[in-house]
C-alpha positions in Angstrom: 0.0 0.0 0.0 1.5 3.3 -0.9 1.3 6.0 1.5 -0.7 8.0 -0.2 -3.6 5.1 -0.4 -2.9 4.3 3.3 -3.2 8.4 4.3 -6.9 8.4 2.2 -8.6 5.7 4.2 -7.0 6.8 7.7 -10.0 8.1 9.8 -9.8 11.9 10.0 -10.5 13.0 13.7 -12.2 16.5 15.0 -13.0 18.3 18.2 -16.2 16.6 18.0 -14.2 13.2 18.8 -12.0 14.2 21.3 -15.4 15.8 23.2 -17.2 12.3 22.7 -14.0 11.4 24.5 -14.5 14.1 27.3 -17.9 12.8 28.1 -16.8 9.5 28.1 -14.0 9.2 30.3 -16.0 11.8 32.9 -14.4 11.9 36.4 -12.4 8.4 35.2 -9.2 11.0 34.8 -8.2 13.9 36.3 -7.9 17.2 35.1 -4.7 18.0 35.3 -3.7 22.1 36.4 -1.7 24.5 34.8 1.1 26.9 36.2 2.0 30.1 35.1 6.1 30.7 35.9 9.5 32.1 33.9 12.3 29.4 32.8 15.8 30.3 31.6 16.1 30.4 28.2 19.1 31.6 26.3 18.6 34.8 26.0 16.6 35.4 29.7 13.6 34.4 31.3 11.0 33.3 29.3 7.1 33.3 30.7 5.6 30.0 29.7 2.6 27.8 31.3 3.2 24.3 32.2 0.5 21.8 31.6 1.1 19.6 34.8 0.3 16.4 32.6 2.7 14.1 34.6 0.1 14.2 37.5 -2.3 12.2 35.5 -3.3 8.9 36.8 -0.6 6.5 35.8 1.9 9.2 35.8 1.3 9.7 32.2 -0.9 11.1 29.6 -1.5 8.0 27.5 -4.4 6.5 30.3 -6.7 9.0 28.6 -6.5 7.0 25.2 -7.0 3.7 26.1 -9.3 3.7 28.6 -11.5 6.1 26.0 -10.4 3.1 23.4 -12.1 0.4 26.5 -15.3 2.2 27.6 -15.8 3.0 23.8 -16.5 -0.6 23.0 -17.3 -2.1 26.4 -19.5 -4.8 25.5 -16.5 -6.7 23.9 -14.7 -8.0 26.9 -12.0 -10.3 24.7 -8.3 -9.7 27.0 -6.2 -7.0 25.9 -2.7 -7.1 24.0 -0.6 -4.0 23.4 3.1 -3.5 22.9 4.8 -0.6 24.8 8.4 0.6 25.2 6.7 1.9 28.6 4.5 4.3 29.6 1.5 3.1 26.7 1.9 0.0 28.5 1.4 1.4 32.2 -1.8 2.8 30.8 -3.3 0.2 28.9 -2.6 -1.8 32.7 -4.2 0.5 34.4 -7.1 1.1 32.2 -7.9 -2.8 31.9 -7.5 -3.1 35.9 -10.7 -0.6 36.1 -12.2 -2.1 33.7 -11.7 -5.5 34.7 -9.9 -6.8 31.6 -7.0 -9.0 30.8 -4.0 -7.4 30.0 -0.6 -8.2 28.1 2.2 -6.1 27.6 4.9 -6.8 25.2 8.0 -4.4 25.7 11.3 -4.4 24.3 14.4 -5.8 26.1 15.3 -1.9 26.4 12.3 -1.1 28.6 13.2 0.7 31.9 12.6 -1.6 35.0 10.4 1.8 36.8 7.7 1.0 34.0 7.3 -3.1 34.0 7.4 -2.7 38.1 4.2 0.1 37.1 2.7 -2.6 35.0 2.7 -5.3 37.1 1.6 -3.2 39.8 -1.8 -2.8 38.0 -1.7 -6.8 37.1 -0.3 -6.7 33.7 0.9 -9.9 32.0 4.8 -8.3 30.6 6.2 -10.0 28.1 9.3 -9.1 26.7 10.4 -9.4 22.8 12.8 -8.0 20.9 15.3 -4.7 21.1 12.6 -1.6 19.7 9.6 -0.9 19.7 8.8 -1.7 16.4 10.0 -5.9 17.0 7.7 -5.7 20.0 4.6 -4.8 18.1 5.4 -7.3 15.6 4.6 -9.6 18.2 2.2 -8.2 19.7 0.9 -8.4 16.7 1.3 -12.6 16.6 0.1 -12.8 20.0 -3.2 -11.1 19.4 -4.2 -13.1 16.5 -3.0 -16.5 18.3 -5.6 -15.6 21.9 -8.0 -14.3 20.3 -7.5 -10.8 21.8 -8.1 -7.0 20.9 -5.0 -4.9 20.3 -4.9 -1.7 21.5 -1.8 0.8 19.7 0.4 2.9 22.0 -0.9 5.8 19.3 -2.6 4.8 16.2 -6.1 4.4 17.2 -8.6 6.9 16.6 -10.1 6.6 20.4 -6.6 6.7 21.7 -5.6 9.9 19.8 -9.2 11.1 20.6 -8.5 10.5 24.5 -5.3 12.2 24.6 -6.5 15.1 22.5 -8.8 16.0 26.0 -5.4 17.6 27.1 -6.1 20.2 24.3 -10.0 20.6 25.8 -8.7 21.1 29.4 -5.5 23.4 28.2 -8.7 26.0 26.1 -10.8 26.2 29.6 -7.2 27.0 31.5 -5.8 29.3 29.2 -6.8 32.9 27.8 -6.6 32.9 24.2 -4.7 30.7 21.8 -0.9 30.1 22.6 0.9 27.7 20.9 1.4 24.7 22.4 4.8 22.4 22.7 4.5 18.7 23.1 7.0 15.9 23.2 6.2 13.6 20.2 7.0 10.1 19.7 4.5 8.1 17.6 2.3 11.6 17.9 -1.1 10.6 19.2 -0.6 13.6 22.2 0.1 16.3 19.6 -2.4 15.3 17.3 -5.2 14.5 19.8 -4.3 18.5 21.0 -4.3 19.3 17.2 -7.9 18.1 16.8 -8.9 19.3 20.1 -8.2 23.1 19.2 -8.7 23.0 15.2 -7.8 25.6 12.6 -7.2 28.3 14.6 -5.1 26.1 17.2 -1.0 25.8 17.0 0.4 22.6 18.5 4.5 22.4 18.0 5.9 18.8 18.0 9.2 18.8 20.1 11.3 15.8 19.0 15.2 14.3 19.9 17.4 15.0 16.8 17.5 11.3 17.6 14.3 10.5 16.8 12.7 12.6 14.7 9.6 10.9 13.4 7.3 14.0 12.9 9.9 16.0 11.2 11.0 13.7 8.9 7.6 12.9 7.7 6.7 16.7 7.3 10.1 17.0 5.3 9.1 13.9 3.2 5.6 14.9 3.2 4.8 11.1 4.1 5.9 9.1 6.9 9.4 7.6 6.8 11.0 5.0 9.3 13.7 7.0 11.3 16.6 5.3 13.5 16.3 5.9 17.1 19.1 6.7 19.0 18.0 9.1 22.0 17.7 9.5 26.3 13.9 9.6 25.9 13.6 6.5 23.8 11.8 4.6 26.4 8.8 6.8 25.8 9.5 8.5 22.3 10.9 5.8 20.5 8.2 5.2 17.4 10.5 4.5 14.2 7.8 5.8 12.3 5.1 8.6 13.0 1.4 7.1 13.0 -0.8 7.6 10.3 -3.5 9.5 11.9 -1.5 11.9 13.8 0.6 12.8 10.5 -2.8 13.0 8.6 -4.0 15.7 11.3 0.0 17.0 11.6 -0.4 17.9 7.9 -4.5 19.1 8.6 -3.5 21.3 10.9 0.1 22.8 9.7 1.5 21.4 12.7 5.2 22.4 13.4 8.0 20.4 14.4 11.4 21.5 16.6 14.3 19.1 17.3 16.5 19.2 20.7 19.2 17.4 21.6 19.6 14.7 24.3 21.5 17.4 26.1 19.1 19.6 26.1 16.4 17.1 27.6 18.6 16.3 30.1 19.4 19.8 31.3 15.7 20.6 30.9 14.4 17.7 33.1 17.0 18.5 35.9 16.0 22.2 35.5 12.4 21.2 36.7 13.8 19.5 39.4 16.2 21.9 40.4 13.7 25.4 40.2 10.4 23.5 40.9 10.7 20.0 42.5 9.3 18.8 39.5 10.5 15.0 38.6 9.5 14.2 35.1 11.0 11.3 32.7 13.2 12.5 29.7 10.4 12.7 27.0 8.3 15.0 29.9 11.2 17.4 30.0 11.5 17.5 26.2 9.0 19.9 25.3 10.5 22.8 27.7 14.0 21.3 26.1 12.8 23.6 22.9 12.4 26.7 24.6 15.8 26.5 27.4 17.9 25.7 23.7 16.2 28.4 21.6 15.0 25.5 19.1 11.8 27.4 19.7 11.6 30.8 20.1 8.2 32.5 21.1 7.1 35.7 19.4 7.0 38.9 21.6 3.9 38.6 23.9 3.7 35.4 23.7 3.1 32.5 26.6 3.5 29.2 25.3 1.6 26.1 27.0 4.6 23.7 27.8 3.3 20.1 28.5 5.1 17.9 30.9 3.4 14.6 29.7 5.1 12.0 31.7 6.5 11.1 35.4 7.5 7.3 35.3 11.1 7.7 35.9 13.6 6.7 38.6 13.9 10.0 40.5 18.0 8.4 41.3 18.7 9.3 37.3 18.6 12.8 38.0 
């Protein structure tokens, strides 16, 4: 299939979805608050709101996907298989513990020992295959067909992407007017769940590792392309290739895309701990990684909404 026969029958998302999604997931979540504050940036302090995403259920965004993809079709109760290089796995665990489901996890050999202890904790089946993410799903892929289970994607579902985009929702009600807003991106279903949550007249910037730079790439190719991934934040943004509905709403939308180095991230997440006691993993310090390296630079007036999307890190790493 060619990708410009596989980008016509991906399902196009809206706002409409991702508030279907709102009124699905209700109370299940939590809205997550915002903070107003300065950072360092190269050139002085820079005001910018933080969207406190890592204080979501789980400790990451990626709960609000799959359990919208779960109470979307809850009269099929077959177990659940996804593969996760972490935190898609935590979520999918702790989704199918409230809803009472079976759940497997494949993860790569790579995944950090924080996340399969998270996954277990919520009475996950791990298994472990291969070295990336992409051999992982592969199997995942085997597994599901062999028990007769349901696959949920880490983000390439339309209820997953439509779950996440309830950040964007949340973000409109906290926020005066329409700031741009920078999010970490790995296989994309955050950004592009945000994209479709604020339409036309939204501005989401994808924040990638020069190291894996899925988004970019495909807007440079104007198609998706597999990219090698060599980065600190790899356990969380390690996609090889961007998914096919967040690139079809990336392109919708004229969604942006930064790169940072692993340097960066890393200075980044052990700013937020330094200034604000804030302990995030590498891909949740990534999006404020753009604005500390200049890699983005916000126009005069202008707040950005920074989102720190995930805490499941070992706080000794810092």
């Amino acid at each position: 299939m060619t990708d410009a026969s596989a980008s016509r029958k991906v399902k196009r998302l809206y706002r409409s979805d991702v508030r279907a999604a709102r009124l699905r997931l209700g109370h299940r979540v939590r809205v997550t608050p915002v903070f107003h504050t300065e950072v360092s940036g190269p050139h002085g302090s820079v005001p910018v709101t933080f969207k406190l995403e890592y204080l979501q259920h789980g400790g990451t965004f990626k709960v609000r996907g799959s359990l919208n993809a779960l109470l979307e079709s809850r009269e099929d109760a077959r177990p659940v298989v996804i593969a996760s290089g972490g935190n898609a796995g935590i979520a999918a665990a702790l989704a199918c513990a409230l809803e009472n489901r079976q759940c497997t996890v494949v993860v790569p050999e790579s995944a950090p020992h924080t996340k399969v202890a998270a996954m277990w904790a919520y009475g996950a089946e791990v298994l472990w295959h291969g070295t990336t993410y992409a051999e992982a799903h592969r199997f995942a892929d085997e597994l599901t067909a062999e028990r007769g289970a349901v696959q949920l994607h880490a983000y390439d579902l339309p209820a997953v992407v439509a779950g996440a985009g309830v950040v964007g929702l949340e973000i409109e009600q906290q926020v005066r007017g329409r700031p741009p807003v920078l999010v970490a991106v790995g296989g994309g279903g955050l950004a592009a769940g945000i994209a479709a949550a604020l339409g036309a007249r939204g501005h989401v910037v994808g924040v990638e590792p020069k190291g894996a730079p899925t988004l970019h790439s495909a807007l440079a190719a104007g198609h998706a392309v597999d990219v090698h991934i060599n980065s600190i934040a790899a356990d969380a943004l390690g996609a090889t290739r961007i998914g096919r509905i967040p690139f079809e709403i990336a392109q919708r939308y004229n969604m942006t895309a930064v790169l940072v180095t692993d340097d960066a991230i890393a200075m980044a997440r052990e700013y937020l701990w330094r200034e604000f006691r804030i302990i995030v993993e590498p891909a949740g310090a990534t999006a404020l990684a753009a604005i500390q390296s200049g890699a983005y630079v916000p126009g005069p007036d202008e707040r950005p909404v920074v989102v720190l999307c995930g805490a499941n890190t070992d706080p000794s790493t810092l």
